[in-house]
TITI-818562 format. One record per residue: residue number from 1; residue in three letters; chain; z, x, y of N, C-alpha, C in turn. Coordinates in steps of 0.1 Angstrom, whole numbers. Example, Ala and Ser with C-alpha at 12.3 -4.5 7.8 and 13.67 -1.06 7.14 Angstrom:
<sites>
<site k="1" r="Ala" c="A" n_up="78" n_east="132" n_north="-57" ca_up="78" ca_east="123" ca_north="-45" c_up="78" c_east="132" c_north="-33"/>
<site k="2" r="Ser" c="A" n_up="71" n_east="128" n_north="-22" ca_up="71" ca_east="137" ca_north="-11" c_up="79" c_east="129" c_north="0"/>
</sites>
This chain:
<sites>
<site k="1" r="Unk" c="A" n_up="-106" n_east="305" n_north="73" ca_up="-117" ca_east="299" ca_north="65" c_up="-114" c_east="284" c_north="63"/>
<site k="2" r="Unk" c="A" n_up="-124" n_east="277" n_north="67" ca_up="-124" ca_east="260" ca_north="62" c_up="-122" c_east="256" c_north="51"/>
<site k="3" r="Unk" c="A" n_up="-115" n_east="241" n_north="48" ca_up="-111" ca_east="237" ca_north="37" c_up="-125" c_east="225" c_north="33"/>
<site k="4" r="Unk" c="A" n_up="-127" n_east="221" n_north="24" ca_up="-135" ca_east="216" ca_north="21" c_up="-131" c_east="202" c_north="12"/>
<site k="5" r="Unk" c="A" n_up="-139" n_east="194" n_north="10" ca_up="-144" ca_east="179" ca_north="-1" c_up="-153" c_east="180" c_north="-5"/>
<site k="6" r="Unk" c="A" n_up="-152" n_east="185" n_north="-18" ca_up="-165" ca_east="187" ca_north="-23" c_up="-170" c_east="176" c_north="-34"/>
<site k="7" r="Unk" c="A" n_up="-184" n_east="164" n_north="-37" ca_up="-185" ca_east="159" ca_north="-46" c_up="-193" c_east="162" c_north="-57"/>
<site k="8" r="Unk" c="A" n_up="-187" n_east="159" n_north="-64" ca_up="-196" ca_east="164" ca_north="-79" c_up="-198" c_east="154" c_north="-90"/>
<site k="9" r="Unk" c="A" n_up="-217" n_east="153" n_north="-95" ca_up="-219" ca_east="142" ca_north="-101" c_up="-217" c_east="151" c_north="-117"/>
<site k="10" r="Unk" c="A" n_up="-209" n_east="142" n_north="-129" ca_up="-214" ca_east="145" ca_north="-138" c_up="-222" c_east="131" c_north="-149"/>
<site k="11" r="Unk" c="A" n_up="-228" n_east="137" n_north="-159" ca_up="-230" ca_east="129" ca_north="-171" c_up="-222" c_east="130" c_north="-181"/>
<site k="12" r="Unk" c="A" n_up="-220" n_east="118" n_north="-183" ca_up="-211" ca_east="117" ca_north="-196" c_up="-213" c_east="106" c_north="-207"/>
<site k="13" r="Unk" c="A" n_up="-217" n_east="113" n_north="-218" ca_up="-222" ca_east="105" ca_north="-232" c_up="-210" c_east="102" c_north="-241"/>
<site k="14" r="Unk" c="A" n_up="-213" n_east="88" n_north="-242" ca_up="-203" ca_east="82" ca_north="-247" c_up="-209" c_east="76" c_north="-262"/>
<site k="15" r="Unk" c="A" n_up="-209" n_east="75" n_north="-274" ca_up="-208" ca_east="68" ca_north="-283" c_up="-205" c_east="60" c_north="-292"/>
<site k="16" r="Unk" c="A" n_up="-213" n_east="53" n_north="-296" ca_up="-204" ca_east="37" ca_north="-301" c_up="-200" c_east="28" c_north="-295"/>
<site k="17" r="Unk" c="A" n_up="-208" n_east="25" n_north="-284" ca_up="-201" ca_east="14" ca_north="-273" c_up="-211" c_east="1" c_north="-278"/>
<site k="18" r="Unk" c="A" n_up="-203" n_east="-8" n_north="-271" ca_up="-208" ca_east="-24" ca_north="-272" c_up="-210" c_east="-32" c_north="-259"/>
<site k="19" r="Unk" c="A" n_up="-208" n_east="-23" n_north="-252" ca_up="-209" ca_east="-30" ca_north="-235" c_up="-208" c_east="-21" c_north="-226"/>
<site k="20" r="Unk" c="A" n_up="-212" n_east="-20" n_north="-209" ca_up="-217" ca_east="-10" ca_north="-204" c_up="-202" c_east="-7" c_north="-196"/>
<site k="21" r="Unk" c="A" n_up="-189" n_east="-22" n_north="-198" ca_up="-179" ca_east="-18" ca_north="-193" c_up="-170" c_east="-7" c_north="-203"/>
<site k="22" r="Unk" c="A" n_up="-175" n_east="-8" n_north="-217" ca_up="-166" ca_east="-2" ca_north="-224" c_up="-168" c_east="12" c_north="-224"/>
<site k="23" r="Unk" c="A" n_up="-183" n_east="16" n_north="-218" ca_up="-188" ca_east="28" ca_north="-221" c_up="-184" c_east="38" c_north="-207"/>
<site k="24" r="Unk" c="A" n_up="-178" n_east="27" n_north="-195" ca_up="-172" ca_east="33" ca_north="-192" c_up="-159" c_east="35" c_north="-187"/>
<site k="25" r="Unk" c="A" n_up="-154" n_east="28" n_north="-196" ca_up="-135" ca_east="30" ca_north="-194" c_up="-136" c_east="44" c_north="-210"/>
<site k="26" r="Unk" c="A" n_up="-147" n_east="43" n_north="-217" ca_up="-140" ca_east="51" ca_north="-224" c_up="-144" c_east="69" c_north="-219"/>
<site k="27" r="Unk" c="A" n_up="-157" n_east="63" n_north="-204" ca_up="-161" ca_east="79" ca_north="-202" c_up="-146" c_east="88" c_north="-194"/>
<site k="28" r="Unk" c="A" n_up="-146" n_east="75" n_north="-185" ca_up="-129" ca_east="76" ca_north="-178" c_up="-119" c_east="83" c_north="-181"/>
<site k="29" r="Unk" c="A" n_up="-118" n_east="73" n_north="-190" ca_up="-106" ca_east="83" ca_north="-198" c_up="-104" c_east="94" c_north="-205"/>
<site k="30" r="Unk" c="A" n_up="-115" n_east="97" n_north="-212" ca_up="-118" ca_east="114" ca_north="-218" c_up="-119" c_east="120" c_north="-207"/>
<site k="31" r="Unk" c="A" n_up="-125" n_east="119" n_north="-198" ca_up="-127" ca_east="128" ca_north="-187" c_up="-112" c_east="129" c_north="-176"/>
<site k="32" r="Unk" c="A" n_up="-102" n_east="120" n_north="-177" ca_up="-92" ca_east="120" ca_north="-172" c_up="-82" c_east="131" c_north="-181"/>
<site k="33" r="Unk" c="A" n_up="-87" n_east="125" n_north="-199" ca_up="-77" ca_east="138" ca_north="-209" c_up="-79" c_east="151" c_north="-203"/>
<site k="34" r="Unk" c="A" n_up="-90" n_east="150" n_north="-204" ca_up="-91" ca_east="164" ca_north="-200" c_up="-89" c_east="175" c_north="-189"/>
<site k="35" r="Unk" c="A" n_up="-92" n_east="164" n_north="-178" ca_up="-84" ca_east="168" ca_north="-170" c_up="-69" c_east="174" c_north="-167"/>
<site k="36" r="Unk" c="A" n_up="-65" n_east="164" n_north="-177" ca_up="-44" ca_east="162" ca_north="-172" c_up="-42" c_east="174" c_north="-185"/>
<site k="37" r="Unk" c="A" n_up="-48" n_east="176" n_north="-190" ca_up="-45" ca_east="188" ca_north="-200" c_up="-43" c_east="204" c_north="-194"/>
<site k="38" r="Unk" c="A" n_up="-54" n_east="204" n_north="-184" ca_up="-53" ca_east="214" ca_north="-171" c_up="-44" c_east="214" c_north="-161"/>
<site k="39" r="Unk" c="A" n_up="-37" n_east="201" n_north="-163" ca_up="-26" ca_east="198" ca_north="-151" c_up="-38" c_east="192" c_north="-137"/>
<site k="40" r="Unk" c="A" n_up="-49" n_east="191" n_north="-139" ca_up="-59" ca_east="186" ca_north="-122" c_up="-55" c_east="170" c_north="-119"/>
<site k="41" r="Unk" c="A" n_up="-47" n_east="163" n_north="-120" ca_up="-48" ca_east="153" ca_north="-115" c_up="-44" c_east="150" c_north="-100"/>
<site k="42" r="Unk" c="A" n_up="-51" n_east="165" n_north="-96" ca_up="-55" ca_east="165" ca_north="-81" c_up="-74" c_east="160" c_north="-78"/>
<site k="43" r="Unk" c="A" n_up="-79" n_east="159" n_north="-88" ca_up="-94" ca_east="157" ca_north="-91" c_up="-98" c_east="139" c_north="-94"/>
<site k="44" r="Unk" c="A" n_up="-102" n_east="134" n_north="-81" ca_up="-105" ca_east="119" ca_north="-85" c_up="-118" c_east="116" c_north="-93"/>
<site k="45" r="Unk" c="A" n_up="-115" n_east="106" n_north="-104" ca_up="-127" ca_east="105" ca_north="-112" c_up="-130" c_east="85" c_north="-105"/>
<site k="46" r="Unk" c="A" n_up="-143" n_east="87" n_north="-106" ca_up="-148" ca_east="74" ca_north="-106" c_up="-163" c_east="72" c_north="-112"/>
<site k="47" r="Unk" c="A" n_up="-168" n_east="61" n_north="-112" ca_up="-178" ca_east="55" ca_north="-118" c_up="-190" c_east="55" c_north="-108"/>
<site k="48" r="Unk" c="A" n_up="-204" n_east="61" n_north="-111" ca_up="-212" ca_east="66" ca_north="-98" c_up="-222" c_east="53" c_north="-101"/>
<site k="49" r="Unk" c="A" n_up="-231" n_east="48" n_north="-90" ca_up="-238" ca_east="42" ca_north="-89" c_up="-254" c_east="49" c_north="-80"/>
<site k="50" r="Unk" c="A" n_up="-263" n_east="40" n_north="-85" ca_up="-271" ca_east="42" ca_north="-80" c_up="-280" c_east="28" c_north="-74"/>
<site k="51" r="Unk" c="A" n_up="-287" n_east="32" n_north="-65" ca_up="-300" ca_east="15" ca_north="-59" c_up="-310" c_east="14" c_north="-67"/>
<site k="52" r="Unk" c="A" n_up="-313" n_east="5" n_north="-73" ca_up="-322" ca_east="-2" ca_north="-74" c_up="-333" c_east="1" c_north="-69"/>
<site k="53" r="Unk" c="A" n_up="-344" n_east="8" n_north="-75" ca_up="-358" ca_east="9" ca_north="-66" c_up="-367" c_east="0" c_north="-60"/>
<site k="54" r="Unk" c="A" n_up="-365" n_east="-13" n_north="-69" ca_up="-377" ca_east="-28" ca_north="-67" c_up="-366" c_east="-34" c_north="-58"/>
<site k="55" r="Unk" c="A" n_up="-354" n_east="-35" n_north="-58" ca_up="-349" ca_east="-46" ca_north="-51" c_up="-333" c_east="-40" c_north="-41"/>
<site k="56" r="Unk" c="A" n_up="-330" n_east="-31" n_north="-41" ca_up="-323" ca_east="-18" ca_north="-30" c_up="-307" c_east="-20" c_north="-35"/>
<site k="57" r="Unk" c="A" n_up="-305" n_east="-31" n_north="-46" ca_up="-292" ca_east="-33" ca_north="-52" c_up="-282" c_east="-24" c_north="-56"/>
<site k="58" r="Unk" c="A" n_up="-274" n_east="-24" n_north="-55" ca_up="-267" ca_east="-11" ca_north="-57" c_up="-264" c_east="-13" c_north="-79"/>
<site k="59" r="Unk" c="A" n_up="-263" n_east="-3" n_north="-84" ca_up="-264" ca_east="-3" ca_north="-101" c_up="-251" c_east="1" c_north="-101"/>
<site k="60" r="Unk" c="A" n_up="-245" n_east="-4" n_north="-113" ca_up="-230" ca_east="7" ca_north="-116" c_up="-242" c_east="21" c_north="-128"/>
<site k="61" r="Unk" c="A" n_up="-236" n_east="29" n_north="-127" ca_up="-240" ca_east="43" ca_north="-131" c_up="-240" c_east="45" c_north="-146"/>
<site k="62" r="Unk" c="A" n_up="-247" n_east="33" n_north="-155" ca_up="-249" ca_east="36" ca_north="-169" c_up="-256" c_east="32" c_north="-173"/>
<site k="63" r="Unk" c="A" n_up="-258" n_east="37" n_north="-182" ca_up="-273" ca_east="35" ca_north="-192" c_up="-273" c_east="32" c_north="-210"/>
<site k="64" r="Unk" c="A" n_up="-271" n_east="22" n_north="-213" ca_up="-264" ca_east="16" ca_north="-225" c_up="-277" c_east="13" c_north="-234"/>
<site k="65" r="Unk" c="A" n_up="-281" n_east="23" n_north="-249" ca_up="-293" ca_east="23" ca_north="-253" c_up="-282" c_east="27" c_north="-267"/>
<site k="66" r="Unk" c="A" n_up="-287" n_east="16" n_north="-282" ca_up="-285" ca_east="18" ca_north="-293" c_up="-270" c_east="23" c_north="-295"/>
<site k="67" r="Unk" c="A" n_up="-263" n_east="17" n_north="-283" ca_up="-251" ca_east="16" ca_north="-287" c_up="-246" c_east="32" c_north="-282"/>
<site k="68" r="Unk" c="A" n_up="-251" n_east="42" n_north="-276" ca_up="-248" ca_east="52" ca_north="-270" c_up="-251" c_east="50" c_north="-254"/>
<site k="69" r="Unk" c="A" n_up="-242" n_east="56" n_north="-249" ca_up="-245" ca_east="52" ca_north="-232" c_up="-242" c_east="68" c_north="-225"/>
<site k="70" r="Unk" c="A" n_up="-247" n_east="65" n_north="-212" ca_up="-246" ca_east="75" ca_north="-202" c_up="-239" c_east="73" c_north="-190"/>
<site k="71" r="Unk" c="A" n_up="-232" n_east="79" n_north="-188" ca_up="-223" ca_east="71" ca_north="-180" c_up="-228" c_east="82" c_north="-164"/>
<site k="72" r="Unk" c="A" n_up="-226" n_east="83" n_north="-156" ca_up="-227" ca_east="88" ca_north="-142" c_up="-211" c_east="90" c_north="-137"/>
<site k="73" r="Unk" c="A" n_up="-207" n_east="99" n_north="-139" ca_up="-191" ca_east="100" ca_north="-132" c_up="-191" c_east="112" c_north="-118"/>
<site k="74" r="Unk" c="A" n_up="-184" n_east="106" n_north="-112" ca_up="-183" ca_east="114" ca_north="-94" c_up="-167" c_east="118" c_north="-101"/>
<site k="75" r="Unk" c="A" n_up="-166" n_east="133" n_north="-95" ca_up="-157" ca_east="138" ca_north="-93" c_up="-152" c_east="145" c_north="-78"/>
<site k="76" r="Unk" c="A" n_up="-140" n_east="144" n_north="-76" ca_up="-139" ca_east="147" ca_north="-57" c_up="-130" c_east="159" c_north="-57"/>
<site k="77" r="Unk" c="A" n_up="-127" n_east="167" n_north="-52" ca_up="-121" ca_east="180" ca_north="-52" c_up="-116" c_east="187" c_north="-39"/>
<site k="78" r="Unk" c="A" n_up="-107" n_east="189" n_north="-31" ca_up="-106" ca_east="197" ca_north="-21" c_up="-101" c_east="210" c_north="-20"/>
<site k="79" r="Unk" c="A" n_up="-112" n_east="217" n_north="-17" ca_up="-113" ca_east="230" ca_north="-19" c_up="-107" c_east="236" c_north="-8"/>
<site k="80" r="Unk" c="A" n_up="-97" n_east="247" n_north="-6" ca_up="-94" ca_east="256" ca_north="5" c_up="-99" c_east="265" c_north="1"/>
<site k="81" r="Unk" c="A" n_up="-102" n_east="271" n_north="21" ca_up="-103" ca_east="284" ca_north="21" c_up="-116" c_east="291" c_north="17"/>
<site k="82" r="Unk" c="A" n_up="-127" n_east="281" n_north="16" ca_up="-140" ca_east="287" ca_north="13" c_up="-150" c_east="291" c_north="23"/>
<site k="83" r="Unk" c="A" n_up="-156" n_east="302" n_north="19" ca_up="-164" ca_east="303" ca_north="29" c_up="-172" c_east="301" c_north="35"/>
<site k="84" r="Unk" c="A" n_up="-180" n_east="293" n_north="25" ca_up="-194" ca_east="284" ca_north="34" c_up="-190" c_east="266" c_north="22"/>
<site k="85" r="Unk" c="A" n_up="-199" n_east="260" n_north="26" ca_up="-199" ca_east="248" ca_north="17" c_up="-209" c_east="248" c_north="4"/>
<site k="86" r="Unk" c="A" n_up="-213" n_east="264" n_north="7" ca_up="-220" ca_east="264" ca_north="-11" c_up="-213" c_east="269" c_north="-18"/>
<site k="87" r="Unk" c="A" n_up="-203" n_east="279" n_north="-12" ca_up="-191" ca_east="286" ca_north="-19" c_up="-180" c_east="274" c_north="-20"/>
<site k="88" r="Unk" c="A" n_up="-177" n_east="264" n_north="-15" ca_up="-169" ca_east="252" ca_north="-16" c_up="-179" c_east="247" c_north="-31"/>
<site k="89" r="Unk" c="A" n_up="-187" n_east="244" n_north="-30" ca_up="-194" ca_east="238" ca_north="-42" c_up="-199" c_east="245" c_north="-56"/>
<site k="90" r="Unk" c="A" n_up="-202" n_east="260" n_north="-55" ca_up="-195" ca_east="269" ca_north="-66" c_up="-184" c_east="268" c_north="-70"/>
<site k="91" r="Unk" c="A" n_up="-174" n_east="269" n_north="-62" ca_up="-155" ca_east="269" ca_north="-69" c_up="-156" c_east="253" c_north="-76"/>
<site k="92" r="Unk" c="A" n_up="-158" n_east="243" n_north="-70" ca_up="-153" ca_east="232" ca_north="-71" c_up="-163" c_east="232" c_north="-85"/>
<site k="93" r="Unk" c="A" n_up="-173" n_east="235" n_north="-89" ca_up="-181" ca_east="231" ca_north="-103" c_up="-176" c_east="242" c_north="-116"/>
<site k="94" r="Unk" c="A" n_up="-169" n_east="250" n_north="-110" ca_up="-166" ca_east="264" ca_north="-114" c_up="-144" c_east="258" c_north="-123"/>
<site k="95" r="Unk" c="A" n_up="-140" n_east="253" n_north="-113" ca_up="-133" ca_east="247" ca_north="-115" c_up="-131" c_east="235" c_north="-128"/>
<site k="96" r="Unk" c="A" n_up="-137" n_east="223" n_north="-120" ca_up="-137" ca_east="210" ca_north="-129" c_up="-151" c_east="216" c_north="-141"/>
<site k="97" r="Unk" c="A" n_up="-159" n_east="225" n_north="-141" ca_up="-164" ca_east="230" ca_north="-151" c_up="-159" c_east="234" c_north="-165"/>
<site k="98" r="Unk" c="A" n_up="-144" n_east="239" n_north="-162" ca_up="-138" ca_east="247" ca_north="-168" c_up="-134" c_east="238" c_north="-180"/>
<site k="99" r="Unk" c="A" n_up="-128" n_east="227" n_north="-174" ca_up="-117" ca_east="216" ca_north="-176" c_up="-130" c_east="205" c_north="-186"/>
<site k="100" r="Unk" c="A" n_up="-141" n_east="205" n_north="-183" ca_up="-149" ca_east="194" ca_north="-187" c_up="-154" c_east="200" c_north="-203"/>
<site k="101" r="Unk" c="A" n_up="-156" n_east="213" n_north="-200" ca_up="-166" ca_east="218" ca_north="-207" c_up="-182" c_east="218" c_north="-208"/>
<site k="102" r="Unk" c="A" n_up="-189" n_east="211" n_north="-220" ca_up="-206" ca_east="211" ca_north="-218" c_up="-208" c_east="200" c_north="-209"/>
<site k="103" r="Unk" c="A" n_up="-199" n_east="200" n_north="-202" ca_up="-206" ca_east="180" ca_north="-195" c_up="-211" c_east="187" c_north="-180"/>
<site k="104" r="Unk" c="A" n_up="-228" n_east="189" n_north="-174" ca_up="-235" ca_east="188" ca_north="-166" c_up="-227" c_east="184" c_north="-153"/>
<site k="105" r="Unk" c="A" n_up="-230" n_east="191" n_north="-144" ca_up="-221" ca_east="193" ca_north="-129" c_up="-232" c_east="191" c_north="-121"/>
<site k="106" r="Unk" c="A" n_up="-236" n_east="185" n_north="-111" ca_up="-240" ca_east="189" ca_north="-96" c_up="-232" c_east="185" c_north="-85"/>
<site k="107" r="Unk" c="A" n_up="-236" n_east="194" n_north="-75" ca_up="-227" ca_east="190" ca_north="-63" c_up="-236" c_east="179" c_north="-57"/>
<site k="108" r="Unk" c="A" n_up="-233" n_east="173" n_north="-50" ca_up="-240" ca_east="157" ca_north="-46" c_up="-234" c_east="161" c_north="-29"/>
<site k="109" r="Unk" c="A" n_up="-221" n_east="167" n_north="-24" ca_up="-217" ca_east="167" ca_north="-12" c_up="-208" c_east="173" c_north="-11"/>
<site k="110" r="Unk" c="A" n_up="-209" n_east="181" n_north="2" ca_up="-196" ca_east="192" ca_north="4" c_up="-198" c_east="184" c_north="20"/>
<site k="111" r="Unk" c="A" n_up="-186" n_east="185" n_north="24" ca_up="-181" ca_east="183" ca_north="38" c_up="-164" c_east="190" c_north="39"/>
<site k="112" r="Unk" c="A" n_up="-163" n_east="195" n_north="56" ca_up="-157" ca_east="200" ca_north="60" c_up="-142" c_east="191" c_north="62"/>
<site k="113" r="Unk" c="A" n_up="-134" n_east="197" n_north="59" ca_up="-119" ca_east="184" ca_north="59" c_up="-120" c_east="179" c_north="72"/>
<site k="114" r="Unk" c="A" n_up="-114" n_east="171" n_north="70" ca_up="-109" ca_east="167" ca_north="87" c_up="-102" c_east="172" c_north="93"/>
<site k="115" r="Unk" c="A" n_up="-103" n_east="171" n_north="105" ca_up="-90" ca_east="182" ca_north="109" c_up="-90" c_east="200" c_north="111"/>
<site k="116" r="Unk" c="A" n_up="-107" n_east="199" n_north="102" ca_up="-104" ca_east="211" ca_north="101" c_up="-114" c_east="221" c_north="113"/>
<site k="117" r="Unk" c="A" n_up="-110" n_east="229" n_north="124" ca_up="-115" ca_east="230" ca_north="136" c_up="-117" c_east="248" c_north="133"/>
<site k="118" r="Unk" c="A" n_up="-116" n_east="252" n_north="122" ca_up="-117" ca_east="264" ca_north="120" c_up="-133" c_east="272" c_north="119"/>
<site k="119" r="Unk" c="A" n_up="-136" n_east="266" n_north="116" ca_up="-150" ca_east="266" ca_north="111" c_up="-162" c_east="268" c_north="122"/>
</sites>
């Protein structure tokens, strides 16, 4: 069975911030606690962006309103041994699910490892 990369977008609300960088080093890091509490610091966290619709710019991934923000966090995962890349994308949300708790999962991208000729 193929091994997989699976990516996964989540949201993450942060409160009490004063700037869109603070909202998210502080999404970061909760989401890093919680991770290392599970022992996953096999799971890369980063900061997700999106384009600009009027002008094709790339955005860092937050949304800073009354001092509560939304942060966009990508989480990366490699899955062994699944059997298709929706079952790579179940485990993997099924997983860092576990670890996150109520914070909203989608898979954004599953691809095949490199290397991997099994498939």
């Amino acid at each position: 069975m193929p091994n997989f990369n699976v990516l996964l977008e989540g949201a993450w609300l942060v409160r009490d911030v004063k700037t869109e960088d603070d909202a998210i080093g502080v999404a970061i890091s909760e989401a890093g606690k919680r991770l290392n509490q599970r022992k996953m610091d096999f799971v890369e966290v980063e900061v997700g962006q999106w384009d600009c619709p009027k002008c094709c710019e790339p955005l860092a991934g937050v949304f800073l309103v009354a001092s509560t923000a939304i942060v966009a966090l990508l989480f990366e995962i490699k899955i062994f041994n699944a059997e298709s890349e929706e079952h790579a994308g179940r485990i993997a949300k099924s997983i860092i699910g576990k670890a996150l708790g109520s914070i909203p999962l989608r898979v954004i991208e599953v691809t095949v490892q490199d290397g991997d000729l099994s498939r």
